[in-house]
N, C-alpha and C positions, 0 to 999 in steps of 0.2 A: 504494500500500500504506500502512496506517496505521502511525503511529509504534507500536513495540514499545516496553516496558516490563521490563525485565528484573528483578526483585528477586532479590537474593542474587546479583547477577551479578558482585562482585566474589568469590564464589568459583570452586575449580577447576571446575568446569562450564560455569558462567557467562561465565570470561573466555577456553576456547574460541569457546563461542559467539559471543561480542561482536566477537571477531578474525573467525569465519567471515561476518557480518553486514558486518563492515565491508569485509572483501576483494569483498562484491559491494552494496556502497551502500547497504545495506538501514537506515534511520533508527530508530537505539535508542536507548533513555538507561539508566542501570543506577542504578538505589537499591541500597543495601546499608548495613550497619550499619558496617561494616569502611572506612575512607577509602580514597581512591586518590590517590597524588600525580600519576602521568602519565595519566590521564584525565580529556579536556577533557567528558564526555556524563555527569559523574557525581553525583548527587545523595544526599545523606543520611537513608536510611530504617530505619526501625526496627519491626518490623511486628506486636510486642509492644504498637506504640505507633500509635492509629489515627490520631493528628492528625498524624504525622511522613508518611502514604502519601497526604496529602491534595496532593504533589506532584506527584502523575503525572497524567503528560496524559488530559485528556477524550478518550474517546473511540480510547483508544489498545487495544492489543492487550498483557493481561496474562502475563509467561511467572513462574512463582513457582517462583524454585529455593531458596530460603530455608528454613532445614530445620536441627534441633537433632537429630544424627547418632549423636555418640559412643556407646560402649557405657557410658561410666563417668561421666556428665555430672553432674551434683551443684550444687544441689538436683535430684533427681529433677522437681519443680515444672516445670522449664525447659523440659521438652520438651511438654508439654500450653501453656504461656505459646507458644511461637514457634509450635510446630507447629498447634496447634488455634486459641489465641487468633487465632493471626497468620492461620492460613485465614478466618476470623469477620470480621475486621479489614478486610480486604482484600476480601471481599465486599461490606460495607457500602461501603466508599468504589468499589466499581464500581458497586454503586446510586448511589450521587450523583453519579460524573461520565459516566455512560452511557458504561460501556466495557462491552461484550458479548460478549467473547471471552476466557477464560481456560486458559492451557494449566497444567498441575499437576503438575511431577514429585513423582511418591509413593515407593512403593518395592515390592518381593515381599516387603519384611518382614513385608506383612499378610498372608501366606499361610503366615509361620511355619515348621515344620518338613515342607513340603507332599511328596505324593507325587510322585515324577518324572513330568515334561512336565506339572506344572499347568498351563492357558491362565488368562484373563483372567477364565473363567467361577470360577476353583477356590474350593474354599472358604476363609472369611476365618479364620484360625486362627493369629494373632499370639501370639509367649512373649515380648516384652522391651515395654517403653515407647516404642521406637522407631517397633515395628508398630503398636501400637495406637495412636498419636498420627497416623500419617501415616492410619489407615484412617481416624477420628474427621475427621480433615483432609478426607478427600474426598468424607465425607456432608455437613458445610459447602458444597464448591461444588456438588454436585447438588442441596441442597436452592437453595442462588442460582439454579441453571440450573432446576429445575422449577418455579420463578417464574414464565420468561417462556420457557415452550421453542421457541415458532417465531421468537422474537428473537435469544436470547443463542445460545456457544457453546462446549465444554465440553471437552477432549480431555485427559484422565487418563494418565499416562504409569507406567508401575511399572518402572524401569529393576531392573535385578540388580549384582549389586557393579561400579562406575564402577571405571576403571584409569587410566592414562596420566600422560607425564612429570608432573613437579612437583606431584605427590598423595601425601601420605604415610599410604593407609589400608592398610586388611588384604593388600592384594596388594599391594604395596609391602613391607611388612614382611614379607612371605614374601619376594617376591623377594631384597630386602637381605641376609637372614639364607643364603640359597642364597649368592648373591655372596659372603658375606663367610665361607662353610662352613663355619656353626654350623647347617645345618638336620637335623635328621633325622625322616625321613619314619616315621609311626605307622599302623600297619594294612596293610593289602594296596595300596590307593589306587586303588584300582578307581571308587573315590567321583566321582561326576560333577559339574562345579561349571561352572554357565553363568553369564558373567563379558560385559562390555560394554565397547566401546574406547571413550573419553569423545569421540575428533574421530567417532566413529560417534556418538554418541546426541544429539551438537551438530548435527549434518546431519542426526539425524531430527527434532528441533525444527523447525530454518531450514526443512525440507521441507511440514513441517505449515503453518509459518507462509503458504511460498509456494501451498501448493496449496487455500489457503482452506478445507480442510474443517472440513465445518456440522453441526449437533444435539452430542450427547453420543457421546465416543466414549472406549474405553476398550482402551491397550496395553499389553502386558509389554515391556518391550524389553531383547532377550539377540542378544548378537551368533554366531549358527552356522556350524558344529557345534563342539558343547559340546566341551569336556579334559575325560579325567580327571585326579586329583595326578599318575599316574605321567607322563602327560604333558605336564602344564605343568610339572612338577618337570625332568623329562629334556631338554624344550625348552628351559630356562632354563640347563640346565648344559649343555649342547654350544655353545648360543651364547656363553657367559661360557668354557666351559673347555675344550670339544672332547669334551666326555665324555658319551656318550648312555645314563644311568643314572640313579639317582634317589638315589645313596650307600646312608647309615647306612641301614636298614629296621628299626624294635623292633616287637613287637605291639600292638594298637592299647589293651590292659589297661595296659602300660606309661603309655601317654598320659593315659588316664585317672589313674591314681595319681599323675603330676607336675601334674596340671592339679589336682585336690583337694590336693595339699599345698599349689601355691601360692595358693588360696583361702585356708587357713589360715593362711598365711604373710603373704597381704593381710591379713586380718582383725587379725593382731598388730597389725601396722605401722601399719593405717590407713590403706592404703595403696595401691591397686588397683597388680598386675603385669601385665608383656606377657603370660604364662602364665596363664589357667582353666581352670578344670574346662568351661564350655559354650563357651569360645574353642577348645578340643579336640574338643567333640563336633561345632560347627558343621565344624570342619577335617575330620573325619571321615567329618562328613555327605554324604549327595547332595544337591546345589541346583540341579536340573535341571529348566528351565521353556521351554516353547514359549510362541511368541506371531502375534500377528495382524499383523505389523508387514508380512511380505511382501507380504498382499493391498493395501495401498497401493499400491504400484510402486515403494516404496522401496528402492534398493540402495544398502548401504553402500559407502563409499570404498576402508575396508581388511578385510582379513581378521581374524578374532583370531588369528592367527599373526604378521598381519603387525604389528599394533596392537604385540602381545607384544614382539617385535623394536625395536621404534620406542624403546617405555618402557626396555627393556634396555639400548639404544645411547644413550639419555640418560642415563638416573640412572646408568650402571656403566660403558661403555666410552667414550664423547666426552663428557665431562661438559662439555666448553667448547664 
């Protein structure tokens, strides 16, 4: 197998992966912009910066988890620099060291506020700079891979919101807030939100990697069957409290009118809050997407219940 390449792999995704690679000898090195003091495979990349990716091995297998995320990121700039630059960047230098393989996590943010069970087919309909920087990102490697299509090869990954221990993103901060019973639930919560265990979408990489597949391929990956709130909420408080409910319940008009005050409240300060007006409507929203991922043969390790439990028993009950 050829040496893998991991960029961004010193983040939470990436150093998943690199543990599951390494528990079965599989030879990586990981660039990232972020150092690592106890990683002997680790290299200095910057993918902003094309002379910095001129380190990776010829001929290696590219995995690009490197990706400018936040909702509130500043200069707005940044995310079209790493996201798209860095897709651009990182092309060129597999033209020059003849590495023919690029695997691409994106995101469903390019399909924006989509109808439930989008596939991989849905339409491209991004609201924030996020989406539309990761879609821009993956017409860069299709146009690479429509270079040389019986050569190279191309595997598009659109994962749904990442979870698991030691991530501090949007499910985390829900969970938190449940733990620590300041949450209350807005709406009905009938709302359906397909969510992905990060040791799941680490072993659908390593899976791709090991199973060699060839051309252009393209996945959504959501780990099933979907929560809705009232059930990730309710899950969340029996396992923390023993109590199978979801608490406070306000109307979901409620959520709206604290999420535009504290827009307003940001905009004073200059100051972005945990609280918006579209951090409420997204919570409210349906994010419910199917994908192709089964016809692989790929079966993930855990359930998303059990994923759920995993993240809970770290950050909240065994924290050591």
């Amino acid at each position: 197998m050829k040496q893998i390449s991991i960029i961004g792999g010193n983040g939470f995704l990436g150093r998943v992966l690199s543990n599951q690679l390494d528990k079965e000898n599989i030879k990586h090195k990981i660039y990232d912009i972020n150092t690592s003091s106890d990683c002997t495979n680790f290299k200095f990349c910057d993918v902003t910066d094309e002379k910095s990716l001129n380190s990776l091995e010829k001929n290696s297998i590219i995995i690009n988890l490197a990706a400018v995320h936040r909702d509130d990121v500043k200069p707005v700039s940044r995310y079209d620099e790493v996201n798209i630059d860095g897709a651009r960047n990182i092309c060129k230098v597999a033209r020059k060291k003849n590495i023919n393989t690029i695997i691409f996590t994106s995101s469903v943010a390019v399909y924006g506020f989509a109808k439930p069970d989008t596939d991989e087919n849905g339409d491209i309909n991004y609201f924030n700079d996020y989406g539309r920087t990761k879609y821009f990102a993956e017409k860069e490697y299709i146009k690479w891979f429509n270079e040389s299509p019986k050569l190279r090869n191309l595997i598009i990954i659109r994962p749904t919101v990442i979870f698991g221990k030691d991530n501090e993103g949007n499910v985390f901060n829900l969970l938190n807030q449940i733990a620590n019973r300041r949450f209350i639930m807005f709406g009905n919560g009938k709302n359906v939100k397909s969510m992905a265990y990060v040791e799941n979408v680490a072993e659908f990489i390593k899976f791709i990697i090991k199973s060699e597949l060839k051309g252009f391929r393209k996945y959504n990956y959501i780990d099933k069957p979907d929560l809705n709130m009232n059930d990730l909420v309710s899950l969340t408080r029996k396992y923390l409290f023993g109590k199978d409910d979801v608490g406070i319940r306000l109307p979901s008009i409620i959520g709206f009118l604290i999420g535009a005050f504290a827009d307003v409240i940001a905009m004073i300060i200059r100051r972005p809050l945990p609280v918006s007006k579209i951090r409420v409507k997204k919570f409210m929203s349906t994010t419910s997407f199917s994908t192709s991922v089964n016809k692989t043969g790929f079966v993930p390790n855990f359930s998303l219940r059990d994923g759920l439990f995993k993240t809970l028993n770290h950050e909240f009950v065994d924290k050591d």
